[in-house]
C-alpha positions as CSV (number, residue, x, y, z in Angstrom):
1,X,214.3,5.3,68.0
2,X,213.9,8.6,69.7
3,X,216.6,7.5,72.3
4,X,219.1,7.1,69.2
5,X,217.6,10.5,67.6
6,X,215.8,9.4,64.5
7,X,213.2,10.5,65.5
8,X,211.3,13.0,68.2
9,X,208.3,12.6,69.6
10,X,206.4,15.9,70.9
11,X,202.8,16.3,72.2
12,X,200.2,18.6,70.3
13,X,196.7,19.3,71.2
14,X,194.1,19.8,68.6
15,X,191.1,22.0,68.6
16,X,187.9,19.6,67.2
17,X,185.6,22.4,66.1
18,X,182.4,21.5,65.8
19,X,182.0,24.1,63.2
20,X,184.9,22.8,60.8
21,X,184.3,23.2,56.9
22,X,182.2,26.2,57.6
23,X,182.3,29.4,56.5
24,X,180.9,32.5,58.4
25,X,180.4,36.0,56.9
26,X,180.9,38.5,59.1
27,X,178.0,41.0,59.4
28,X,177.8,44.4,61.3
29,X,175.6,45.6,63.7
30,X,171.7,46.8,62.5
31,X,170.0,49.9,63.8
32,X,168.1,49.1,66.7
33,X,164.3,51.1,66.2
34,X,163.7,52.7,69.9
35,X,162.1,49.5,71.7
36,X,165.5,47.6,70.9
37,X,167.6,50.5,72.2
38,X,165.9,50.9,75.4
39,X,166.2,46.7,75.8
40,X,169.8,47.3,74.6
41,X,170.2,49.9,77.3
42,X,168.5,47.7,80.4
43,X,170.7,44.4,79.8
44,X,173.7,46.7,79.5
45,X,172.9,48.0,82.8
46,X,172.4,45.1,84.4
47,X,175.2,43.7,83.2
48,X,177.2,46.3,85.1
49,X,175.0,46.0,88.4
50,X,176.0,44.6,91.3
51,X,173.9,42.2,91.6
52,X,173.4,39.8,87.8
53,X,170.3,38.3,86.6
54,X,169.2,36.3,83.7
55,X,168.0,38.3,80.6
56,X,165.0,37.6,78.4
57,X,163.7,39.2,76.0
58,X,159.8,38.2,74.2
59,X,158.8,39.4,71.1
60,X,157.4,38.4,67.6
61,X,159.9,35.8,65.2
62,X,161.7,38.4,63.6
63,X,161.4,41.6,65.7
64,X,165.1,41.5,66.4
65,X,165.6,39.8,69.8
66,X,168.7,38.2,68.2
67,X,170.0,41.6,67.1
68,X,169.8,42.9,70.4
69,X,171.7,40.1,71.8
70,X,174.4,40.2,69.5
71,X,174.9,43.8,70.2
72,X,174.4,43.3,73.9
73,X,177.0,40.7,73.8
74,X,179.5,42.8,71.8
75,X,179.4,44.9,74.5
76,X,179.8,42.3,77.5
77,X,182.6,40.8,75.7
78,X,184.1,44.6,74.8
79,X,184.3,45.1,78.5
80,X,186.6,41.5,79.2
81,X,183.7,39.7,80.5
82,X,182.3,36.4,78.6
83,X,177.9,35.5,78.0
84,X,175.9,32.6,78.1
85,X,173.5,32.3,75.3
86,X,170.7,29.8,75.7
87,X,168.3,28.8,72.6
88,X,165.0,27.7,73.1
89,X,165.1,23.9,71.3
90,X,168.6,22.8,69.9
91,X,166.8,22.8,66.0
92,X,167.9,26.3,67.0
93,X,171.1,26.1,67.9
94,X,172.9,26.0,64.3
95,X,171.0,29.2,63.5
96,X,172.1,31.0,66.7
97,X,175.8,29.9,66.1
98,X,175.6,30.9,62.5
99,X,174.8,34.4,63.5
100,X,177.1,34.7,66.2
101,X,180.2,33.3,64.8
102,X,179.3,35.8,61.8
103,X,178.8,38.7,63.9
104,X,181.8,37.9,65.8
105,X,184.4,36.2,62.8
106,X,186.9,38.8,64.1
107,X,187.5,36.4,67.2
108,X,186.5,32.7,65.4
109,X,187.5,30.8,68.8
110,X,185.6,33.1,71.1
111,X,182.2,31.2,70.3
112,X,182.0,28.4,72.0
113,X,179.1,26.1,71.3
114,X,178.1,22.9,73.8
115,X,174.8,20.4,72.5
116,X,174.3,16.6,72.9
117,X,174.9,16.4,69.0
118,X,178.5,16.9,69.6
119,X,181.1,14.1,69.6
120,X,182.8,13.5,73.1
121,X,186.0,15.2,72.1
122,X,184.2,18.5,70.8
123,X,182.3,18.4,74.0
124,X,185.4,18.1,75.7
125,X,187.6,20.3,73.2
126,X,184.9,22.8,73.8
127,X,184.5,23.0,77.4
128,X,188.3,23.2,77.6
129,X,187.9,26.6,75.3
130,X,185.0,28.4,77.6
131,X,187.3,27.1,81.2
132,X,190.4,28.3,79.5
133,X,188.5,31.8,78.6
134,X,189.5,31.8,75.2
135,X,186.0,31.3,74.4
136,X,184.1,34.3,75.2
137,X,180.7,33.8,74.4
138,X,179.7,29.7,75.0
139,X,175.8,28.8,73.3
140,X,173.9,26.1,73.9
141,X,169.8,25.1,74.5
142,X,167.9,25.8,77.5
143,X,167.5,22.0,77.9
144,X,171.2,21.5,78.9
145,X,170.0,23.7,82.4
146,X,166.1,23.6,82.0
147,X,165.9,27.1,81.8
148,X,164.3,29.7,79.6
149,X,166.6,31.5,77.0
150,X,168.5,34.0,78.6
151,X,171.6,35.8,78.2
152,X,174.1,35.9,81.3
153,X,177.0,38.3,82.1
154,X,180.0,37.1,84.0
């Protein structure tokens, strides 16, 4: 049918977002008290050094690890370079999305987010967003790498 021109065929690749049907409002950045400034201060250095390492920070549920991440991040990303955000357990991992897809709803497809709860084709669709560098900032659990969370620069 398409040789006689009823019809055309074309290819079109679609985006399976693991976050479809949700809705994220965005939030802006919190005052950081001085202990969160100065941590805010060292991962920005470092992520401007030479020589990169892995970032993490310890405090108390609720003293504003998360806050300083997101504004850590802001900064990364403002500078054209992407992070890697890595939750302690995956029951985290919706959380940590919600917040950073909030804090970031200016640029919806720069959050990437990679867990074994996803289907194969948002795995895949995904991975294809983080190695195509649309997707700025990728989260996922420590278990994917074994590793404490961290933040990493790159």
């Amino acid at each position: 049918m398409e040789a006689k021109g009823f019809i055309s065929l074309k290819e079109e690749a679609v985006h399976r977002d693991p976050s479809t049907g949700e809705q994220f409002v965005p939030t802006q950045p919190m005052k950081l008290n001085s202990q969160q400034q100065k941590a805010l201060e060292e991962i920005t250095a470092m992520c401007t050094a030479e020589r990169k390492k892995p970032v993490l920070l310890q405090g108390v549920t609720g003293s504003g690890k998360t806050e300083v991440y997101l504004q850590a991040v802001s900064q990364i990303v403002k500078s054209g370079k992407s992070a890697l955000i890595m939750v302690p357990e995956i029951s985290l991992t919706p959380q940590t999305v919600q917040r950073f897809k909030s804090r970031f709803a200016e640029l919806p497809s720069s959050v990437a987010v990679l867990h074994s709860l996803l289907s194969d084709g948002e795995r895949f669709d995904e991975w294809h967003a983080i190695r195509s560098g649309k997707a700025r900032i990728v989260i996922g659990p420590r278990s994917a790498v074994f590793a404490p969370s961290k933040i990493w620069a790159w």
